[in-house]
N, C-alpha and C positions, 0 to 999 in steps of 0.2 A: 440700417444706418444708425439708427437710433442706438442700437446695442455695441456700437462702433463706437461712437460719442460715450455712450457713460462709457465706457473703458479707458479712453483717451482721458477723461475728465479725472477720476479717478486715477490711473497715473501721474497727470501732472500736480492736482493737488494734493496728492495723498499726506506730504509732509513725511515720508517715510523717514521714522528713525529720529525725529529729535531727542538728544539726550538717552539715547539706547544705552542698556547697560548689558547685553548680551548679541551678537552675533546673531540673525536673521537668517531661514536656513536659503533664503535667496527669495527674488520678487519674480516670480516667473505669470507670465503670461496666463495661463492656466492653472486655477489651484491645485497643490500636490493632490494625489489621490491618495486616498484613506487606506490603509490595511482590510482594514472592517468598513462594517456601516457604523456613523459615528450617529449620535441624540444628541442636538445644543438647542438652549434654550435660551433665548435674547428676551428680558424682561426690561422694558423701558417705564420711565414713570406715570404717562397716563394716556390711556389708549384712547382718548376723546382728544388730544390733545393736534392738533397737524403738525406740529416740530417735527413728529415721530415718522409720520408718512416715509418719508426716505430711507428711514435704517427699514423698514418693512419693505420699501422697493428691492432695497438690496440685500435683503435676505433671498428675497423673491428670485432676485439675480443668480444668489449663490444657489441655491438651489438647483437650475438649468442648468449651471456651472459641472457643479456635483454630481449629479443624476441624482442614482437610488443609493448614492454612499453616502452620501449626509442627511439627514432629518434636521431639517430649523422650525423650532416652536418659536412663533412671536407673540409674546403676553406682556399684560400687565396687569395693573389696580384700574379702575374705572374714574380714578383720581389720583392727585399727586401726594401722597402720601406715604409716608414711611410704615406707620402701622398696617396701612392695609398692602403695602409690596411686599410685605414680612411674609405672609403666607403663599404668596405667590414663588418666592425663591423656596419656602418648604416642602411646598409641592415639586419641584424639580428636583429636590433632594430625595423625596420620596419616588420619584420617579426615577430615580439613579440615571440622568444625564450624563452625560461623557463631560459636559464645559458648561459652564453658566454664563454668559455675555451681560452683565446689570450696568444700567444708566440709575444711579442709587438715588434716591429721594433725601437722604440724609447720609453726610457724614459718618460716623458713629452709629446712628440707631438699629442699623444693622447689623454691627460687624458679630454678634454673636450667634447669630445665625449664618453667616459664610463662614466662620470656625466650623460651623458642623457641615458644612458643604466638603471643607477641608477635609476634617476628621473621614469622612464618606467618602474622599478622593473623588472627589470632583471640582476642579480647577476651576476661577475666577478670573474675570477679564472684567474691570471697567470700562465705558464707553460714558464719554458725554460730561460725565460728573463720579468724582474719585471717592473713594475710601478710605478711612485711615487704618484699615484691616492690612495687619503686614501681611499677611498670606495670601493677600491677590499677587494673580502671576504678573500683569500688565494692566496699565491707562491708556487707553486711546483716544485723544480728544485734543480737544484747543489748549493751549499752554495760557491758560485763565489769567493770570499774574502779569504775565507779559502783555497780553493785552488789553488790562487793566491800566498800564502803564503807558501805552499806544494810546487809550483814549484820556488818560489826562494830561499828555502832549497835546494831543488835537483842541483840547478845551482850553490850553492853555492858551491855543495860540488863537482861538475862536475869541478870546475874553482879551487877547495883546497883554496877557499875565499881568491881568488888573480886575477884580469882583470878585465876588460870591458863589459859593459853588455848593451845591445840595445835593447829595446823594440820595437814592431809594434802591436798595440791596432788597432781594428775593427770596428770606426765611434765612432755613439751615444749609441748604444745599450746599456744597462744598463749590459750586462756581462761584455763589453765591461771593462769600468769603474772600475767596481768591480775586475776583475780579472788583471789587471794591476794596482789598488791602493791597493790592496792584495801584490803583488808583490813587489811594492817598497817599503812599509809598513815596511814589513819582514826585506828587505834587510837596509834599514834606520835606522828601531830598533835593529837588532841584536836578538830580543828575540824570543823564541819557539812562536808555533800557539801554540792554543787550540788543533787540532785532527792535524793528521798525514794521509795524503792518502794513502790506503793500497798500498804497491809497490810487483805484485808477487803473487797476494792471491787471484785475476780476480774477480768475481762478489760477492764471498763468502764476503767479507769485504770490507769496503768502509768507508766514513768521514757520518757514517749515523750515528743517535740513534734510540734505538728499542723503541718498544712502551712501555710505563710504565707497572708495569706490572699487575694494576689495570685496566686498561683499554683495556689488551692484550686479544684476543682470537684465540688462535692458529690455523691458516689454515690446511684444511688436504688435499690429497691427493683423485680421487675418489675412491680410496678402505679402505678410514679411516685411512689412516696410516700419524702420523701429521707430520709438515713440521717444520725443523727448525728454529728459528725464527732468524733476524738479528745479526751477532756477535756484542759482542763489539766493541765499535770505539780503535782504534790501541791509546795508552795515549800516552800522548804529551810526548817527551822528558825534561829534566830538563831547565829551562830559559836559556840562549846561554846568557854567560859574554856578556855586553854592549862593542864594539867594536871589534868584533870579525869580523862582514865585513868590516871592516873601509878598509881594502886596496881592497875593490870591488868600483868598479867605475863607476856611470849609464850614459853612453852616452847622447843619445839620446831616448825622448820616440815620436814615429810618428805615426800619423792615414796611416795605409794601405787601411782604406776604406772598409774595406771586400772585397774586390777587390784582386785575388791573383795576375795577374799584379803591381798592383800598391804597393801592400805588397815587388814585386820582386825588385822592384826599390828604393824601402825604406831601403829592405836589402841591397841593393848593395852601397847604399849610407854609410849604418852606418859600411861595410866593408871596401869600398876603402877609406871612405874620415874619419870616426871615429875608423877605427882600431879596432872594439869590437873581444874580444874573444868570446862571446855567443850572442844569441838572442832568445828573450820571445816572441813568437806571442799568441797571446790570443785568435786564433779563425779557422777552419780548413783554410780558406783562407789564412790568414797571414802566416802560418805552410809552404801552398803549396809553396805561392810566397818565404819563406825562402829557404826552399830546392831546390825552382829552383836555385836560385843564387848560391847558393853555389854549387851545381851539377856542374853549368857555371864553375864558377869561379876554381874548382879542374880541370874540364874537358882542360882548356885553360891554365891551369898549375900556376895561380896566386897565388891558396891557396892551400894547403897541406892538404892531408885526414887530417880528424881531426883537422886541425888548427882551424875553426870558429865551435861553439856547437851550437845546437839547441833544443830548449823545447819548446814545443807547447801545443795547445790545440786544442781538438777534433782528430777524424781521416778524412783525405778525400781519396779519390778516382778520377783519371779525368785519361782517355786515358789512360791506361796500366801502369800508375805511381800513387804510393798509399804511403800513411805513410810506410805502410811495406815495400815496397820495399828502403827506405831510412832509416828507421833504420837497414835492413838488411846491408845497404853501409856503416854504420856508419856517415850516414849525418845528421840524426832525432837523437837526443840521446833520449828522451821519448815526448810522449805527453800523456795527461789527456782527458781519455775518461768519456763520461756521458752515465745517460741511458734515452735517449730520449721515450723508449716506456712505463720507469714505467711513466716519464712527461703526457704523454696520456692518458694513465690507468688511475692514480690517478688522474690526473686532472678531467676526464669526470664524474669518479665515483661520486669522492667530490661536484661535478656539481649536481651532479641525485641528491644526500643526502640533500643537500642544498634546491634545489628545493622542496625537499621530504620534510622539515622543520627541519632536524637533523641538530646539528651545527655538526662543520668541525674545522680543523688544520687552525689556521691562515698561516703557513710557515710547508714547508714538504721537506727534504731533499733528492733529490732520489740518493746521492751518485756521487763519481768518484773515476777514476782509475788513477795509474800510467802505462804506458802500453812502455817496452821496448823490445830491440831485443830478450832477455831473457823471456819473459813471455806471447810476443804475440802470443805465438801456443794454452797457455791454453786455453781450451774447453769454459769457463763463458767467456771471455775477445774475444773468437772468437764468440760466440753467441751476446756479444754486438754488435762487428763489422757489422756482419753481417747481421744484423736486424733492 
């Protein structure tokens, strides 16, 4: 039953195909089978981290999937860092892999090491966090920008587009970037995104688009019964009159580091010393390090429930204190969850396919949520959580 569920799950939120720039050679039910046996290796940023746990589930998945025609190696750095991932993809080059699957630690700091993965003829797929390496084949992952721009709608409308607003962004990472100049974008222009993040509607809807419907082949069920396929993206709102945030006000925007200490200290700064009435952290670390301060800061009697809002992104977990338990306080007002296990799935598949000579999605959206005290008990939004 359970291998019934993530299948189902996985089809409806896959986001198959946002902004595809290539023809898919179909979404069939079972992944194509290989010619050969294929070598892929899915290198995530740090393997102490639990964000990761999921693409590891579904690798684990594809594998049963595949039999003895695929090999998935799941590695990484023992941290999130660029310099020590550098070696970790050198060794899969050395290893002459069929595909590399990278969730990149950086931007840039790698791309001249996937030129020699190139040069080597070994294909690139991002998952999670992009490259600016033209010679990756595909992105698989949350459309970062967009829903940067989803949550400063939500804070806009948290604050009734009047206060202070403080960012804490998470290093170099390329989500990093994107989902904080997503953010102030928004707030800068005043005008609608393109999609709207479902808020309420857990895994059934998301900022995804379905497959064309030329290209579509409905997944079924193993008793023949088809599935779903992705709903529509929720349509934009009408353009927001120019000046509509004009009395919203961006403090400060600061690197937390991905560090949730250091995220905590950023907070406390843009509270005691910038007066912000909200804060944007862009990543689960920044989120945690928000909520602690603010926890502090109520518990010491500084700030008043509710006085300082928080929108995050991601969910964490560390020592018996989780996003839930802080939205339940009214200290988290939402954060924006992703689906890190369709990033794995579809990353690896696309991998195999690739390898296999079918082309692939240049760009795949797998969607996000908006996920509040109101909606984190739904069933699809506690299946993300949890998995």
């Amino acid at each position: 039953m359970k291998k019934n569920k993530n299948r189902i799950l996985r089809t409806i939120t896959a986001g198959i195909l946002a902004l595809a720039m290539m023809p898919m050679s179909g979404c069939h039910h079972e992944p194509q089978q290989p010619d050969r046996i294929f070598n892929i290796t899915v290198i995530v940023k740090d393997l102490n981290s639990t964000y990761w746990n999921p693409v590891q589930q579904a690798c684990d998945d594809l594998k049963a999937e595949y039999g003895d025609t695929v090999n998935i190696t799941f590695t990484g750095p023992d941290e999130e860092s660029a310099e020590k991932q550098i070696p970790v993809i050198e060794k899969a080059i050395a290893d002459k892999v069929d595909a590399i699957v990278l969730a990149a630690c950086d931007p840039e700091a790698e791309n001249e090491t996937l030129a020699k993965a190139t040069a080597a003829g070994i294909p690139i797929i991002t998952i999670d966090s992009d490259v600016t390496y033209e010679g990756k084949a595909s992105y698989v992952g949350t459309m970062n920008e967009t829903a940067g721009k989803s949550a400063a709608r939500y804070a806009a409308d948290l604050l009734d587009n009047e206060g202070t607003i403080g960012i804490i962004y998470h290093g170099s990472a390329s989500t990093a970037s994107e989902r904080r100049d997503g953010f102030l974008e928004q707030i800068q222009s005043g005008s609608a995104p393109e999609q709207e993040l479902a808020a309420g509607a857990g895994a059934k809807q998301n900022n995804s688009l379905p497959v064309p419907a030329e290209d579509a082949e409905l997944e079924t069920l193993e008793d023949g019964t088809p599935v779903t396929p992705p709903a529509q993206p929720i349509p934009a709102e009408e353009e927001v009159p120019a000046g509509l945030y004009s009395n919203i006000k961006i403090a400060e925007v600061l690197d937390g580091e991905s560090d949730w200490s250091v995220s905590k200290d950023q907070a406390m700064k843009l509270i005691q010393e910038d007066h912000v009435d909200l804060i944007f952290a862009t990543n689960r670390k920044g989120v945690w390090g928000a909520c602690e301060a603010v926890n502090d800061l109520i518990s010491s009697g500084e700030l008043q429930q509710g006085q300082v809002k928080i929108v995050g992104f991601d969910y964490f977990e560390n020592d018996g204190r989780d996003a839930g338990m802080y939205l339940s306080k009214d200290i988290l007002n939402t954060t924006i969850i992703q689906n890190p296990y369709n990033m794995g799935y579809l990353g690896v598949r696309y991998a195999v396919e690739l390898a296999n000579g079918s082309p692939i999605p240049t760009k795949v959206d797998t969607g996000a949520i908006l996920v509040t005290k109101d909606n984190i008990n739904d069933a699809d939004i506690q299946f993300l959580i949890s998995n």
